[in-house]
MARBA-3410 file (N, C-alpha, C, O; in Angstrom, 1 decimal):
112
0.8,-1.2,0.0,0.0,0.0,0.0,0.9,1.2,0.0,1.6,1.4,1.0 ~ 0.9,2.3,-1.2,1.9,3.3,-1.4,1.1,4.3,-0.9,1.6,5.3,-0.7 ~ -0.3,4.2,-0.6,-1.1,5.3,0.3,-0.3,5.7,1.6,-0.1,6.9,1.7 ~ 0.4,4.9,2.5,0.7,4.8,3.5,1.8,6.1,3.3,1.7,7.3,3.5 ~ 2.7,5.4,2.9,3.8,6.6,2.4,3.7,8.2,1.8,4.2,9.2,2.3
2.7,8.2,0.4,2.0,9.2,0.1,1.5,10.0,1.5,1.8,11.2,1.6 ~ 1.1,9.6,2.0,0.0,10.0,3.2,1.3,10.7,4.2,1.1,11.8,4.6 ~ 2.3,10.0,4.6,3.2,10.7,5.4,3.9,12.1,4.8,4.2,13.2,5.2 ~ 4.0,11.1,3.2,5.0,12.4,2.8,4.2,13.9,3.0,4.7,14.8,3.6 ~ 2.6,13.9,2.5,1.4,14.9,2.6,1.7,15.5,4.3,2.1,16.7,4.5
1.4,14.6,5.1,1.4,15.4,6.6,3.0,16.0,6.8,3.0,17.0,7.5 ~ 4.1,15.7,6.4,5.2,16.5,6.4,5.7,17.8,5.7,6.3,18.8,6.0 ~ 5.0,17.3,4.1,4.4,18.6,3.4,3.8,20.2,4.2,4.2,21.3,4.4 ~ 2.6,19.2,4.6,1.8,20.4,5.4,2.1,20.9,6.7,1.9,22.1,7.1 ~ 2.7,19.8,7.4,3.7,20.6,8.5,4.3,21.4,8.9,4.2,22.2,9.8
5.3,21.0,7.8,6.0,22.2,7.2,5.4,23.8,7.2,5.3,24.7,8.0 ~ 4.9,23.7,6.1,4.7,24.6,5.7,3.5,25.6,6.7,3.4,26.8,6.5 ~ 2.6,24.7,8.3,1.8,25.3,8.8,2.4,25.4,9.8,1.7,25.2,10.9 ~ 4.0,25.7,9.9,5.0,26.2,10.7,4.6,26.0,12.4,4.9,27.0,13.1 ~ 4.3,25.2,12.8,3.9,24.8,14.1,2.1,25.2,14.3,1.5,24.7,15.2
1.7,25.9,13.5,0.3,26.1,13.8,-0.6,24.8,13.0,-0.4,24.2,12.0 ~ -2.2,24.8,14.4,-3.2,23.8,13.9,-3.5,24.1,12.6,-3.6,25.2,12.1 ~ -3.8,22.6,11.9,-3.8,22.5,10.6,-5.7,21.8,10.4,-5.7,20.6,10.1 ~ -6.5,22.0,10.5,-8.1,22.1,10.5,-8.6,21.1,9.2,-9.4,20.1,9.2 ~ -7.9,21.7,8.0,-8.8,20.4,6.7,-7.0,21.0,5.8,-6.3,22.0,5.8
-7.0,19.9,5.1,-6.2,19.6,4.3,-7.1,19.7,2.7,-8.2,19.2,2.9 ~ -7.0,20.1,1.4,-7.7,20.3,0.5,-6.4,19.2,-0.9,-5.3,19.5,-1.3 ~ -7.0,18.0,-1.1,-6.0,16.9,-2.3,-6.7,17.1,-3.6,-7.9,16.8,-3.6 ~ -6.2,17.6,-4.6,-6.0,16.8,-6.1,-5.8,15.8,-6.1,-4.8,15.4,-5.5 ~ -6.5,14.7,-6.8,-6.1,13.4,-6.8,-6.5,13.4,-8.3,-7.5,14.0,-8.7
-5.7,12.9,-9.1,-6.1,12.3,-10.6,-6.6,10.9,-10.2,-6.2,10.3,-9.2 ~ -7.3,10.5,-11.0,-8.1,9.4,-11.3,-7.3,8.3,-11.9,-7.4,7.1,-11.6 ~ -6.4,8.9,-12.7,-5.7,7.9,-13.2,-3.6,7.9,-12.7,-2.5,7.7,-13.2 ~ -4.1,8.4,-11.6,-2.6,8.7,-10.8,-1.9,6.8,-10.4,-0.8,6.4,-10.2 ~ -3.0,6.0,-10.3,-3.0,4.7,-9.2,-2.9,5.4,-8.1,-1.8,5.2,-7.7
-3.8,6.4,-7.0,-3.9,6.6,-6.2,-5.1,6.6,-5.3,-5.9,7.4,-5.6 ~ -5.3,5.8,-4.3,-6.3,5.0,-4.3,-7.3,5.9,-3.0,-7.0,5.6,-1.8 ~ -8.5,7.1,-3.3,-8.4,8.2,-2.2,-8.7,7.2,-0.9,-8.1,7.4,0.2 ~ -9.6,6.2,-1.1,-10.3,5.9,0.3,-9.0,5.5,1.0,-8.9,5.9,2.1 ~ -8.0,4.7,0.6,-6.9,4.0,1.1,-6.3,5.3,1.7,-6.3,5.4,2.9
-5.8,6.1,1.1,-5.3,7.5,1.8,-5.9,8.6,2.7,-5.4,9.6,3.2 ~ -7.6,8.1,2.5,-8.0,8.8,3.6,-7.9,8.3,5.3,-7.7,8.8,6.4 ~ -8.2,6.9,4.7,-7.8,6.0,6.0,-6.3,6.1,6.5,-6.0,5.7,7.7 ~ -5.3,6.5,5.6,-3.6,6.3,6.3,-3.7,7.6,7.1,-3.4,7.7,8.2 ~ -4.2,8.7,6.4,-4.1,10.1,6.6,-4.5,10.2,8.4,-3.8,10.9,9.1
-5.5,9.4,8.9,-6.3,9.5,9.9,-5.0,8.8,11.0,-5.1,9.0,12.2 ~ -4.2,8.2,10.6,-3.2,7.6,10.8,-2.2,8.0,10.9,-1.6,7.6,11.9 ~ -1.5,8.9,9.9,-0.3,9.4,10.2,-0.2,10.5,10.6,0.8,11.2,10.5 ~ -1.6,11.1,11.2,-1.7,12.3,11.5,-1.5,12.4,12.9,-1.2,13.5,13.5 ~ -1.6,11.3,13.6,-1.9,11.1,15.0,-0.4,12.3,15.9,0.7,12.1,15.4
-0.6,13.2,16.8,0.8,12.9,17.3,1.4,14.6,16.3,2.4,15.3,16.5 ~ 0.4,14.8,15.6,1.1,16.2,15.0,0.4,17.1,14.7,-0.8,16.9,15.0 ~ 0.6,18.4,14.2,-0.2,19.5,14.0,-1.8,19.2,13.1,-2.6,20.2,13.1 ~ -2.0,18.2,12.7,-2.7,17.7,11.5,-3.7,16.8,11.9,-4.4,16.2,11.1 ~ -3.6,16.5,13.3,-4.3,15.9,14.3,-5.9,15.9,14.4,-6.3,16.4,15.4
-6.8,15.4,13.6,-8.4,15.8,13.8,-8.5,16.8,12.8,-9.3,17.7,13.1 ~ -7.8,17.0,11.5,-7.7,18.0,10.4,-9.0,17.5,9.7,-9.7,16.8,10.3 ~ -9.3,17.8,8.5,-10.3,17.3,7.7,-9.5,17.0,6.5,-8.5,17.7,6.3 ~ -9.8,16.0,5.8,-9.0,15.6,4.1,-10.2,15.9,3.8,-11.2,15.5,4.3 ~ -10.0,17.0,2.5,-11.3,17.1,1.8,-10.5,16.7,0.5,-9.4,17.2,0.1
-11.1,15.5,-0.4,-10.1,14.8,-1.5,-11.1,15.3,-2.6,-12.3,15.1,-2.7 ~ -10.1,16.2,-3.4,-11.0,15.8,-4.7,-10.3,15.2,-5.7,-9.1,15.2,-5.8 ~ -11.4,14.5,-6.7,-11.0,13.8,-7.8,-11.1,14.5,-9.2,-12.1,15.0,-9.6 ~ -9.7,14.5,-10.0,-9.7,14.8,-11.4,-9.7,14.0,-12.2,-9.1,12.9,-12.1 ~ -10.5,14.4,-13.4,-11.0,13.3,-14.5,-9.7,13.3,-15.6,-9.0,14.3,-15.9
-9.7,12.0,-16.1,-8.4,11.8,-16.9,-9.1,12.8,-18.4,-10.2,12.8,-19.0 ~ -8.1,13.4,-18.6,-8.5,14.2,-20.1,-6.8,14.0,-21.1,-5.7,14.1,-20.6 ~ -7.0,13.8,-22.1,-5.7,13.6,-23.2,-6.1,14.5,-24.6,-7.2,14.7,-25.0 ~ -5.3,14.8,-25.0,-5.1,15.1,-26.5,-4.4,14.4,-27.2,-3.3,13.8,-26.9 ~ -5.2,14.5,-28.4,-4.5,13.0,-29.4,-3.4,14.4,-30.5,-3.5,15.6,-30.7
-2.8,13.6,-30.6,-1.0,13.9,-31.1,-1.4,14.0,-32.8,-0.9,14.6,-33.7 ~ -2.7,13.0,-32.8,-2.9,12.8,-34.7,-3.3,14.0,-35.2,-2.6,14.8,-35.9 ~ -5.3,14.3,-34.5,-5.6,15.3,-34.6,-6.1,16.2,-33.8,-7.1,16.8,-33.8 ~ -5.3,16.3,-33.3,-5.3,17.3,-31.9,-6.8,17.7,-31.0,-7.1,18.6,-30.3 ~ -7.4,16.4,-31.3,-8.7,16.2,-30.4,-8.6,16.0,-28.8,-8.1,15.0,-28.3
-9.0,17.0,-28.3,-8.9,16.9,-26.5,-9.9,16.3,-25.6,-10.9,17.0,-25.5 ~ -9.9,15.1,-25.0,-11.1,14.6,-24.6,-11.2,13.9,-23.8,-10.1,13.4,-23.5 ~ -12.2,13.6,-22.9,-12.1,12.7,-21.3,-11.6,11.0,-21.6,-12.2,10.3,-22.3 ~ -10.4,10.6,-20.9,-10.3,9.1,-21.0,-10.2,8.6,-19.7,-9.6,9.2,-18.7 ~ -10.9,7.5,-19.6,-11.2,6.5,-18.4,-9.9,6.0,-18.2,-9.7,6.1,-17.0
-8.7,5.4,-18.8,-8.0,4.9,-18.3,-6.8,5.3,-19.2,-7.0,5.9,-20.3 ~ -5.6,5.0,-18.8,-4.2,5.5,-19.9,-4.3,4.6,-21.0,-3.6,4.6,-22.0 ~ -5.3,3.9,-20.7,-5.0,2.5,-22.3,-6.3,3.7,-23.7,-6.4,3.3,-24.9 ~ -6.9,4.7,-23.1,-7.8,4.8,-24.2,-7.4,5.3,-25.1,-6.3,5.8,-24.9 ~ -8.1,5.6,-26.4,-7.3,5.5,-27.8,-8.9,6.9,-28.3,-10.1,6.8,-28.4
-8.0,7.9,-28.6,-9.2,8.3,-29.8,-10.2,7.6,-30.4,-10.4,6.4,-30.3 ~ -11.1,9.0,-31.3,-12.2,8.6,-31.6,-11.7,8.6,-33.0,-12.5,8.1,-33.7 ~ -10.2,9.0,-33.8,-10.0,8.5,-34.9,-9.0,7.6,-34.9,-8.3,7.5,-36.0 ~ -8.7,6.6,-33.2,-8.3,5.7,-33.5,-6.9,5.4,-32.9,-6.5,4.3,-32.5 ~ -6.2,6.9,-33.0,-4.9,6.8,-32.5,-4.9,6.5,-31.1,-5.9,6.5,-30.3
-3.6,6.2,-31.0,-3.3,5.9,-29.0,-2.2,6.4,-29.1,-1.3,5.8,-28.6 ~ -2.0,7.5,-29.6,-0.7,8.1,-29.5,-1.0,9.8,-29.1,-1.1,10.8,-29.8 ~ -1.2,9.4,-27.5,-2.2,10.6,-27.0,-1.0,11.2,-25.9,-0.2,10.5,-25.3 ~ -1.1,12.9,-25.9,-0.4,13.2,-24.5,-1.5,13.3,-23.3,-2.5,14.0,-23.5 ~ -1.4,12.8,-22.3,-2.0,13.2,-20.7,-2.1,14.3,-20.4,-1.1,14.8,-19.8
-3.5,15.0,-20.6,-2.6,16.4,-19.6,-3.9,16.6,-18.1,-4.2,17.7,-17.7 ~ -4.2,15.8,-17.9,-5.3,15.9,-16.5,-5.0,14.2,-16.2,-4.6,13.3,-16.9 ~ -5.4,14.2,-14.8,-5.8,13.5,-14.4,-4.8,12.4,-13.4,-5.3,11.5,-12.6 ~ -3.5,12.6,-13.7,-2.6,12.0,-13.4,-2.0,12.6,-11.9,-1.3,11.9,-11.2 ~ -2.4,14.1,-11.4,-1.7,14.6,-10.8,-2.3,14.0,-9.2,-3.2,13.3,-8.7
-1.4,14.8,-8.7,-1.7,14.7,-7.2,-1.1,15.9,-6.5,0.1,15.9,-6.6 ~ -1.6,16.8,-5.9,-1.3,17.8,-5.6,-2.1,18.2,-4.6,-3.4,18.0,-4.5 ~ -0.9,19.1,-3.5,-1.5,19.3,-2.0,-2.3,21.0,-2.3,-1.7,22.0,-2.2 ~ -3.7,20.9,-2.6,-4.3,22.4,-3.0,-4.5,23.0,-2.3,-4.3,24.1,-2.7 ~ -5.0,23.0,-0.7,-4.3,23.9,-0.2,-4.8,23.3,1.5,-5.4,22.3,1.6
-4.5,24.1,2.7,-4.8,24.0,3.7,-5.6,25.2,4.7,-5.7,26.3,4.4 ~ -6.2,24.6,6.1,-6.5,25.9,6.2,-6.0,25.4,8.0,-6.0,24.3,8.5 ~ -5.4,27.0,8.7,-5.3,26.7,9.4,-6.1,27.2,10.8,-7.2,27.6,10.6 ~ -5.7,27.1,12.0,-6.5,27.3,12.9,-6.1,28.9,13.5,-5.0,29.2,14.0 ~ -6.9,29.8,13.4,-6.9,31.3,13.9,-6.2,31.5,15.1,-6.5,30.9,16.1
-4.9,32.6,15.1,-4.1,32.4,16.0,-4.9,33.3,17.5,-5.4,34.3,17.3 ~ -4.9,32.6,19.0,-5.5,33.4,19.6,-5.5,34.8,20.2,-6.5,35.3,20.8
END
């Protein structure tokens, strides 16, 4: 399970970056076709949070839909998996959605 690891690297990410202050909801990019599996990472998340600023945070995950342009004739269109092939046929497509994963943003807790 590479959620596990994913999931640490994210709470060290945000750590970081929420410089000792409470960290409330976490906001994920997840592509669809990343192999990144959200439920499995929402479950590690709950997990590797224990013990740090990120403690009782919220994961709010969203999912991006796979989209490609074909290389033949430059048709841009939604694909379910990296195996799909145009509508004139080619499979000689670039990716440009759906693969990512990215920490979009965080929110933190009001200083008192």
């Amino acid at each position: 399970m590479h959620e596990l690891g994913i999931s640490r690297n994210i709470v060290a990410i945000v750590s970081e970056a929420a410089r000792g202050r409470r960290v409330v909801r976490v906001t994920l990019e997840i592509g669809k076709l990343s192999g990144v599996m959200a439920d499995a990472l929402a479950f590690c998340f709950d997990a590797t949070t224990v013990g740090t600023v990120l403690e009782g945070a919220v994961l709010d995950i969203r999912e991006i839909d796979g989209r490609a342009r074909c290389l033949r004739c430059q048709a841009e269109f939604d694909i379910a998996t990296l195996l799909d092939a145009c509508r004139c046929g080619s499979r000689q497509l670039k990716h440009v959605a759906g693969q990512e994963l990215n920490v979009k943003s965080m929110e933190l807790e009001e200083a008192a």
